[in-house]
Legacy VTK file of the C-alpha trace (Angstrom):
# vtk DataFile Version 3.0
C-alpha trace
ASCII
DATASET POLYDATA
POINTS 501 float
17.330 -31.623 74.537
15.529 -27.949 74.458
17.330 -25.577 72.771
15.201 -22.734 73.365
13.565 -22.052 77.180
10.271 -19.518 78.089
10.157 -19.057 81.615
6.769 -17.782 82.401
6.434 -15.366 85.820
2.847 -15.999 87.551
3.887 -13.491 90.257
5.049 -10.758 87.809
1.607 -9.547 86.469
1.820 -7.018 83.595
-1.897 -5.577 83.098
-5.262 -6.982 81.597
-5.077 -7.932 78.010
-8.031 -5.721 76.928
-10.122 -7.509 74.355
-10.103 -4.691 71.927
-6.244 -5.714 71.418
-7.498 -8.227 68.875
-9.772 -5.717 67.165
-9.853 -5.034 62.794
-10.084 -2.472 60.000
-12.664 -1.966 57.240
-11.802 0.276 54.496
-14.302 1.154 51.650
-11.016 -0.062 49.285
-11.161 -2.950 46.750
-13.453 -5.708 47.080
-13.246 -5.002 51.434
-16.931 -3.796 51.738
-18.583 -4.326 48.150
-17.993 -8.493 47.665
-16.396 -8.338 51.027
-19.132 -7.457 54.226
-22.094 -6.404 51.447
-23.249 -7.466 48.257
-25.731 -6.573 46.157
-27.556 -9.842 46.280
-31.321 -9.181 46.821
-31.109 -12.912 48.260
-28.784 -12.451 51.119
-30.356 -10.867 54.314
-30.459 -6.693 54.369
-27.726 -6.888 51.625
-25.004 -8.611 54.038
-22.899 -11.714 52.965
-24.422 -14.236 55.460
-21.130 -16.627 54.940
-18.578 -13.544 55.833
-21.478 -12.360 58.953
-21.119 -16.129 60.162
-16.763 -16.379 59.972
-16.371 -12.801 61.731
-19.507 -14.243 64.582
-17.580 -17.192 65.117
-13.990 -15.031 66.284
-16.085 -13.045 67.993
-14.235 -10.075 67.053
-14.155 -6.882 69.674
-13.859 -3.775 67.625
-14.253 -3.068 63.676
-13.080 0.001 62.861
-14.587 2.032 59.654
-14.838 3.811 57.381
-10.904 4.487 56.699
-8.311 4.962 56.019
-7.695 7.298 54.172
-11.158 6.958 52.687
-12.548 8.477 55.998
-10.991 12.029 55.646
-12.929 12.188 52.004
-15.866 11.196 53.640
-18.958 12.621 54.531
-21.276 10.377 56.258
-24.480 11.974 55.594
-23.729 10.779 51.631
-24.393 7.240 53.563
-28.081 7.594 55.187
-31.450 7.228 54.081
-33.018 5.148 51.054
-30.240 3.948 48.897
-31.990 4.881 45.670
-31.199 8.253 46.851
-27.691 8.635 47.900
-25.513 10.434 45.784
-22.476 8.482 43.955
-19.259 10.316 44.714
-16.065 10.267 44.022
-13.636 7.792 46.112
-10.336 9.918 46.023
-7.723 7.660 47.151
-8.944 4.162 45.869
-10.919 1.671 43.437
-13.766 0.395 44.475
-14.077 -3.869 43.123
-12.098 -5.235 40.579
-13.005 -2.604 38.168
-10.326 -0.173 39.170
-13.278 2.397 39.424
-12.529 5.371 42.156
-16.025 5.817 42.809
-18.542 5.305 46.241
-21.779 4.109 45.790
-22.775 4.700 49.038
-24.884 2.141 49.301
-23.251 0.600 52.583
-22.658 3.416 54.842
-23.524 4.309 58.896
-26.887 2.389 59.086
-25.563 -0.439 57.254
-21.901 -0.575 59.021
-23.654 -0.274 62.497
-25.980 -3.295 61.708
-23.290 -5.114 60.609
-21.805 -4.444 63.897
-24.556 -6.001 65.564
-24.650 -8.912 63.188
-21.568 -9.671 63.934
-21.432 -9.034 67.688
-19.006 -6.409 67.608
-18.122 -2.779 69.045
-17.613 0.063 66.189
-15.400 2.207 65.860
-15.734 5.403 63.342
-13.316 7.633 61.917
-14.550 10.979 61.729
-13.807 13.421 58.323
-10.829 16.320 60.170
-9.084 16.292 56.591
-11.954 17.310 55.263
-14.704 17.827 57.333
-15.441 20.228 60.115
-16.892 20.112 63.104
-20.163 20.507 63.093
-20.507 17.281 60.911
-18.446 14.891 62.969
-20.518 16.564 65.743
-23.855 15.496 63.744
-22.608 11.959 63.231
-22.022 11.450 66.854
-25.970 13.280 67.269
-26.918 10.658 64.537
-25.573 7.337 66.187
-25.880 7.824 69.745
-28.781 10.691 70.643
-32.115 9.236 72.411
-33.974 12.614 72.312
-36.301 14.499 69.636
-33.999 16.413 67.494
-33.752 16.607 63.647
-31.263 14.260 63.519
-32.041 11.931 66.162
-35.483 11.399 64.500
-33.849 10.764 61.342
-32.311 8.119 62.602
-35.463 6.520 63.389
-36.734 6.943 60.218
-34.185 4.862 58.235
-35.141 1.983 60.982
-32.924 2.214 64.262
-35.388 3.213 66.780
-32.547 3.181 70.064
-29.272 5.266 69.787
-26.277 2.501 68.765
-24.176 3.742 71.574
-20.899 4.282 69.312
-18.345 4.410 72.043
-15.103 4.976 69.892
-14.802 8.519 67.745
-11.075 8.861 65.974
-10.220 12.290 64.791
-8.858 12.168 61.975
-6.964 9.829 60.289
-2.757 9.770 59.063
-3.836 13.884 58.713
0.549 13.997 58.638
-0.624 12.130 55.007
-3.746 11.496 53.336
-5.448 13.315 56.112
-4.568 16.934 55.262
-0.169 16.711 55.519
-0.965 18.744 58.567
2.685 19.502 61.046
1.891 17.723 64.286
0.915 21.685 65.548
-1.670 22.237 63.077
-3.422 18.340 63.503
-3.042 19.137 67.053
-4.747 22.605 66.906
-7.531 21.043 64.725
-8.449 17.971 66.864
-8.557 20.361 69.643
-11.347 21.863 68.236
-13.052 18.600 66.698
-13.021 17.418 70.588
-14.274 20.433 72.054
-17.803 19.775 70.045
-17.687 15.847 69.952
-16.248 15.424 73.134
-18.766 17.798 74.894
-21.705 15.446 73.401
-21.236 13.064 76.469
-21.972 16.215 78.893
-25.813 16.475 78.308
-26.944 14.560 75.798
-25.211 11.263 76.203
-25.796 8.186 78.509
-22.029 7.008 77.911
-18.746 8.652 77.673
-16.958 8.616 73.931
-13.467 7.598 73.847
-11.435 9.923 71.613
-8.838 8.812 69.364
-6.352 10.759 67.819
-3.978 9.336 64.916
-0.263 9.514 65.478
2.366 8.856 63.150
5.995 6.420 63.355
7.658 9.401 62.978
7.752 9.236 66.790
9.161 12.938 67.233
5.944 14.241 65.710
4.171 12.617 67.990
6.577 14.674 71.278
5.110 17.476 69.247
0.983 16.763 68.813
1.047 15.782 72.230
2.783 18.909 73.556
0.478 20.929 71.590
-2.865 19.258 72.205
-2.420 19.761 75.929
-1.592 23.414 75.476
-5.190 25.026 77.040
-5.795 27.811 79.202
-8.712 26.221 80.836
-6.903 23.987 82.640
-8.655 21.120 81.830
-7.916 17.343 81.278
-5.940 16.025 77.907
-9.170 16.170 75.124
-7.853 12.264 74.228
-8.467 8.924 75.312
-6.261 6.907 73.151
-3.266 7.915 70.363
-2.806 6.018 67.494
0.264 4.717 64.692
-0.040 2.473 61.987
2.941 -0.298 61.382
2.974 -2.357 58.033
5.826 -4.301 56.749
6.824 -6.614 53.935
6.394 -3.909 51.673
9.292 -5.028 49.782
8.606 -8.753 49.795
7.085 -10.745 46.701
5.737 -13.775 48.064
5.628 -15.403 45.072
9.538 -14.668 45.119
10.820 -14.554 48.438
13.617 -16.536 50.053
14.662 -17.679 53.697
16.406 -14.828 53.903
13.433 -12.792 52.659
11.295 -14.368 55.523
14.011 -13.247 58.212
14.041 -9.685 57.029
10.152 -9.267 56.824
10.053 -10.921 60.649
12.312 -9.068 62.096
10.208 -5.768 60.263
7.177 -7.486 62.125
9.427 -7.053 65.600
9.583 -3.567 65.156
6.351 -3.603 66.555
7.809 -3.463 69.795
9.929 -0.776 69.327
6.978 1.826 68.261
4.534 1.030 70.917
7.586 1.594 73.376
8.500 5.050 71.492
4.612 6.286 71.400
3.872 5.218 74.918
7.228 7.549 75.741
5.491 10.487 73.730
2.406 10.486 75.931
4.119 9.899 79.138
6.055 12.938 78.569
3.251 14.670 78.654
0.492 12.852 80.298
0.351 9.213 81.521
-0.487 6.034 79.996
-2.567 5.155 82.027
-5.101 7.821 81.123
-4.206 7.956 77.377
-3.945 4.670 75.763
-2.224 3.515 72.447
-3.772 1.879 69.768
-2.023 0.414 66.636
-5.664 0.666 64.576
-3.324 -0.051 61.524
-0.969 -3.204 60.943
0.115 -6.097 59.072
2.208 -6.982 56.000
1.615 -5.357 52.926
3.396 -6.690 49.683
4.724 -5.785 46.939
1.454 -7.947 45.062
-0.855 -5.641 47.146
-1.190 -2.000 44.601
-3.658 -0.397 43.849
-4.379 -1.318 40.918
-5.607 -4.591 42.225
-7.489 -3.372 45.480
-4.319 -4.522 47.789
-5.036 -8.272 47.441
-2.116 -10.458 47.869
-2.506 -13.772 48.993
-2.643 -15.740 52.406
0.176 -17.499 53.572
1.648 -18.676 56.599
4.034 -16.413 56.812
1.931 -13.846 57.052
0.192 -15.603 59.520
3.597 -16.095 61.687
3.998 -12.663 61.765
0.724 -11.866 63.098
1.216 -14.499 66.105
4.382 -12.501 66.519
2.953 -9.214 67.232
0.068 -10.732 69.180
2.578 -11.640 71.488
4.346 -7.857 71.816
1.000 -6.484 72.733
0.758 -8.605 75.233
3.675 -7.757 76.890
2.664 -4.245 76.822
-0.863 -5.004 77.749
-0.186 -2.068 80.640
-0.203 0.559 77.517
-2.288 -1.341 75.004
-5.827 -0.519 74.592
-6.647 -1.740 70.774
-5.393 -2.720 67.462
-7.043 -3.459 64.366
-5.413 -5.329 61.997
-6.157 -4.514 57.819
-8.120 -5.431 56.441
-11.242 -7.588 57.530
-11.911 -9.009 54.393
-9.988 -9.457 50.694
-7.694 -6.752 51.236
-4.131 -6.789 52.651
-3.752 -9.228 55.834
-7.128 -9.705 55.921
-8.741 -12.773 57.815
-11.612 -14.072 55.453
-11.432 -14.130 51.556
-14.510 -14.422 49.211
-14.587 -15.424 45.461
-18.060 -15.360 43.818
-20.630 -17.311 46.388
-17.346 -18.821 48.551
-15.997 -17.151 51.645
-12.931 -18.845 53.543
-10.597 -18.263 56.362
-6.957 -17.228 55.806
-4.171 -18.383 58.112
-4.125 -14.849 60.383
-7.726 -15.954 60.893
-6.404 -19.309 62.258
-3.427 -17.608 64.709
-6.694 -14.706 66.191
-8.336 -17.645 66.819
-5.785 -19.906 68.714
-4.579 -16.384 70.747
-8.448 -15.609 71.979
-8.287 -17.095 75.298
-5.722 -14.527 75.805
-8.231 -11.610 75.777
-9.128 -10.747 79.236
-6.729 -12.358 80.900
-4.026 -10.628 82.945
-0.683 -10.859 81.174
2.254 -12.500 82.640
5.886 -11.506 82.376
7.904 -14.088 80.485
11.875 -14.569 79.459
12.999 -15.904 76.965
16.324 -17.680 76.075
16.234 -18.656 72.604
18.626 -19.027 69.550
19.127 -16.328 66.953
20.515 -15.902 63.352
21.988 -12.201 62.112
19.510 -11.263 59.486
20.551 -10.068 56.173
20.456 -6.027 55.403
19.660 -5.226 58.858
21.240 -4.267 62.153
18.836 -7.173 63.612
19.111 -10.671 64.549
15.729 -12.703 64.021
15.306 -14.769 67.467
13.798 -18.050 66.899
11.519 -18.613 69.892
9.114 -16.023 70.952
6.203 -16.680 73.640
3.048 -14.394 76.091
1.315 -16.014 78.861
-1.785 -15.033 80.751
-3.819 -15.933 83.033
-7.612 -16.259 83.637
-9.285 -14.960 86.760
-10.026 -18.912 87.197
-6.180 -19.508 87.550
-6.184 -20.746 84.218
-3.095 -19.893 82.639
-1.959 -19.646 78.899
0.980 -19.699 76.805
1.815 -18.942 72.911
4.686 -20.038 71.745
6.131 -19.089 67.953
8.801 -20.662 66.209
9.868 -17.698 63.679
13.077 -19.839 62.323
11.438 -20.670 58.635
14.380 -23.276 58.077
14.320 -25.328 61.694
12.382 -26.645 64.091
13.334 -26.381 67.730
12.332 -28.094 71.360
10.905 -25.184 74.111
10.719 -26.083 77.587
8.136 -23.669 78.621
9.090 -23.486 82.662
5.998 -22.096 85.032
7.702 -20.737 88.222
6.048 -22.247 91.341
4.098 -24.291 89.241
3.809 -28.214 89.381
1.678 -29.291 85.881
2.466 -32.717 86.582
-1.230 -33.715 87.591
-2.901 -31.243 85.447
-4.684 -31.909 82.286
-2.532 -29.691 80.065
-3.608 -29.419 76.545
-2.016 -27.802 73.364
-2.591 -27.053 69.888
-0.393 -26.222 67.024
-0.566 -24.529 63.694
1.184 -25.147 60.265
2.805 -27.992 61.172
4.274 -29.253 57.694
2.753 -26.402 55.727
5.276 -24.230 53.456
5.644 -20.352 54.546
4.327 -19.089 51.083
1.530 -21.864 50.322
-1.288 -19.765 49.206
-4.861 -20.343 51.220
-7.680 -20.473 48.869
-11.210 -22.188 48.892
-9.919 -25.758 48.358
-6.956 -25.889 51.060
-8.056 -23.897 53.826
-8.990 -26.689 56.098
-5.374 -27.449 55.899
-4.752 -24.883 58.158
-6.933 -26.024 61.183
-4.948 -26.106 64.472
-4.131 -30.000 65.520
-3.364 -31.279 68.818
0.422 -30.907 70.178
1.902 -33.685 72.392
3.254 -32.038 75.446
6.119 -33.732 78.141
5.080 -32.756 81.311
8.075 -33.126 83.918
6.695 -30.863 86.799
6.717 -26.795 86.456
8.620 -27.422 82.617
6.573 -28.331 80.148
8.564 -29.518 76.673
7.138 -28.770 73.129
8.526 -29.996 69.318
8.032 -26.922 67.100
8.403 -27.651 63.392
9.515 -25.134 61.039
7.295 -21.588 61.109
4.752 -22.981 63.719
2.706 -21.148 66.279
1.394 -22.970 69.369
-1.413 -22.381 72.161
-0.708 -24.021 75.561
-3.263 -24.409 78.697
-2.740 -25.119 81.818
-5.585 -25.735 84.220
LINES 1 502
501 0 1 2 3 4 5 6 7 8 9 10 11 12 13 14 15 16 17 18 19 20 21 22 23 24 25 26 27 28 29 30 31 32 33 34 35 36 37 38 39 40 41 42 43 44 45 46 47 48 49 50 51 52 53 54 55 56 57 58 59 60 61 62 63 64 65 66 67 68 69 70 71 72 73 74 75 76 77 78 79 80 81 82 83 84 85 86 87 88 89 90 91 92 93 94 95 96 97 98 99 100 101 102 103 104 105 106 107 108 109 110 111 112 113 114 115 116 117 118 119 120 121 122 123 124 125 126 127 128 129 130 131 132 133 134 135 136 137 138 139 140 141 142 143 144 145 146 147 148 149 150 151 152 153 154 155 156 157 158 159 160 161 162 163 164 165 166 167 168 169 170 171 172 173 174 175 176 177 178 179 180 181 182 183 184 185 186 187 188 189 190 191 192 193 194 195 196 197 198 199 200 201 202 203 204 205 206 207 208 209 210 211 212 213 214 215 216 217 218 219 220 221 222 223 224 225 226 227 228 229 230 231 232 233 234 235 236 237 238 239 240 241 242 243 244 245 246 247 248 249 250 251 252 253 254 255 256 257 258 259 260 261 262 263 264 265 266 267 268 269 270 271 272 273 274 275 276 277 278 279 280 281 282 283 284 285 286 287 288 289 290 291 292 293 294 295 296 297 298 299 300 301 302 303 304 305 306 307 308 309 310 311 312 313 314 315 316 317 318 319 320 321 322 323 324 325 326 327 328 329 330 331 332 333 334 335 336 337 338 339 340 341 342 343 344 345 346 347 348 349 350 351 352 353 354 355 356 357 358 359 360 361 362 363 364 365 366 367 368 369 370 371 372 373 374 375 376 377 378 379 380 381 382 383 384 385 386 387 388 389 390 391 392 393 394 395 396 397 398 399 400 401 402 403 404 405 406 407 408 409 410 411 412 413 414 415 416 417 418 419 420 421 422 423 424 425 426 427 428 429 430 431 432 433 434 435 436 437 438 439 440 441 442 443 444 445 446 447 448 449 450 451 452 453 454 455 456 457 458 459 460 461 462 463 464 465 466 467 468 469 470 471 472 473 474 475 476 477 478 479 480 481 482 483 484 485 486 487 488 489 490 491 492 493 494 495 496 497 498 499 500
């Protein structure tokens, strides 16, 4: 007998589930570029680790967003162009570079590089422009650089360091935590200053542009100071529209949790910190709707994940991949769906060997991590219109916190074929538990409904390296089929992808 039920609402359509949503973070931070996307390896093609290239081709990842982070308002991309025997070796203020613990930049992967990884890859890029920093004029430049098709100084040089057509960089952010690492600007003062970083990028797109940017400015979970940048930034006598697309937070959690020494109750407390995803993307979509509209000012959460206490910096934020980690990420996958009528992007951190990233490398070895596993089963979401779903599902109190940690959690969607589909998580670490997913006005009985599940028998902290991560590969999941109700076993800490033709 179920003891957990997801009703799924094909009539109650929330909004398209914009690819972007499953979008990812590069920093120039431990081993996340150098040994991560690039290595010095004459052998390898233009410098770029054909093994990593060939995991992130394969998700077919949306957006990659670069170069920071924090990194980015240090940054000065013009440090980054031309022959590499040339480029200066600067200072990396806020991390190590590698192993070594070194807070230095090569820059021997920089714009040219990133944007041909880009294409490698199959992806769109998104920059963070220098506000902390920088001024104007150069995050004006770097926009001339990428995107400008005519015969000007910097549109030429371009050519010369071997991209003959613009790259057509769509997304620009502004800045980057600047109520941090980014300047500790009040939300008046960031708000005054991307005002005047938009006026020159954002009037790039008037003349000398084939495409419009999209602007992104960087909020902060202090949702108050966002009431205040977005009452400022609109403040204009010109009367003219908001100068912002999209606005921006950044959500990690864990950051108290060893894995090496964490406990059921441990795993509660770090899920239910995961949950409070839902609770900031509700609080910043209220900031710009009293002000603007959501629906011409998106939010994007271009920072998330756990971070543990193993992840310093000391050590480049590495910290191993587990499922756990993994559960959490199916978790929030399924909270921006439901808000798929405010979400326009997130990118997850990091890409590669840092934080939650996706794909590890050791030496000449590259492997996929669990999260990699969970983007992969939730990708024929992307696209699809999302579907409202309830869900009745068992709950424990959780330990320390004013939360209880419900069991079952679940998003549906459908394709423009009619093709509809479900993820289910099972966030109880100690249980399993029986779902009857339930399809209003819809009779599966003759269709040819298939499933797949992850981590079936596989232990919340086991550690992903080289030699297990095939273990991790998602294996068919019987389904009962007894007309619109369709009944799944979860085991312990299991995710599952449903479709129904």
């Amino acid at each position: 007998m179920a003891n957990a039920r997801v009703t799924v609402h094909p009539e109650a359509r929330i909004d398209r589930i914009e690819p972007e949503v499953h979008g990812h973070f590069s920093e120039h931070l431990g081993r996340c570029v150098y040994d991560g996307l690039w290595t010095d390896d004459v052998a390898e093609q233009n410098g770029f680790r054909e093994d990593v290239v060939e995991l992130l081709a394969n998700l077919e990842i949306p957006v990659l967003r670069w170069p920071g982070g924090c990194f980015a308002d240090d940054y000065h991309w013009e440090d980054g162009v031309g022959p590499q025997e040339e480029r200066p070796r600067r200072r990396n203020l806020f991390w190590a570079q590698g192993r070594e613990d070194i807070p230095e930049e090569s820059n021997a992967f920089g714009t040219d590089e990133f944007l041909k990884f880009c294409e490698r890859v199959g992806t769109e890029p998104y920059l963070a422009a220098n506000v902390g920093s920088g001024n104007p004029q150069e995050a004006a430049d770097w926009v001339e650089y990428c995107n400008y098709d005519g015969d000007t100084e910097l549109a030429n040089r371009r050519r010369e360091n071997g991209h003959e057509e613009p790259y057509g960089v769509k997304y620009w952010g502004l800045g980057n935590e600047n109520w941090g690492c980014g300047g500790r600007m009040s939300p008046e003062q960031y708000a005054r200053e991307y005002r005047r970083f938009a006026t020159y990028v954002g009037s790039m797109d008037n003349l000398m542009l084939d495409q419009n940017l999209e602007l992104i400015a960087c909020g902060f979970a202090n949702h108050e100071w966002n009431h205040r940048f977005m009452e400022e930034v609109g403040k204009t006598d010109w009367g003219v529209e908001f100068p912002l697309d999209h606005l921006t937070l950044h959500h990690y959690y864990g950051r108290s949790m060893s894995i090496s020494e964490a406990s059921e109750e441990k795993y509660d407390q770090f899920l239910v910190e995961a949950l409070e995803m839902d609770y900031h993307i509700e609080r910043i979509a209220s900031a710009i709707n009293a002000v603007a509209t959501t629906r011409d000012i998106g939010v994007i959460i271009d920072e998330w994940g756990a971070w543990h206490t193993e992840a310093v910096a000391e050590n480049g934020l590495e910290q191993p991949g587990t499922v756990i980690d993994a559960l959490s990420a199916a978790a929030v996958l399924n909270i921006f769906n439901h808000h798929s009528d405010v979400m326009t992007m997130s990118n997850i951190a990091q890409t590669v060997n840092v934080l939650q990233c996706l794909v590890e490398t050791e030496g000449d070895d590259a492997w996929v991590r669990p999260t990699y596993r969970v983007f992969d089963l939730y990708a024929p979401h992307k696209g699809n219109d999302a579907l409202t779903t309830s869900v009745d599902t068992p709950s424990r109190d959780v330990e320390c916190t004013d939360d209880d940690l419900p069991f079952v959690g679940a998003s549906a969607s459908v394709a423009d074929t009619g093709e509809m589909y479900v993820t289910v998580t099972n966030l109880d670490c100690r249980d399993g538990h029986t779902v009857d997913v339930a399809i209003e006005g819809c009779d599966a009985t003759d269709a040819d409904v298939d499933a797949q599940v992850l981590f079936e028998e596989q232990a919340p902290d086991l550690e992903v390296d080289a030699s297990n991560a095939d273990d991790f590969a998602a294996e068919d999941l019987d389904v009962d089929v007894d007309g619109d109700v369709l009944s799944v076993d979860l085991e312990p800490s299991t995710v599952a992808g449903i479709s129904i033709p």
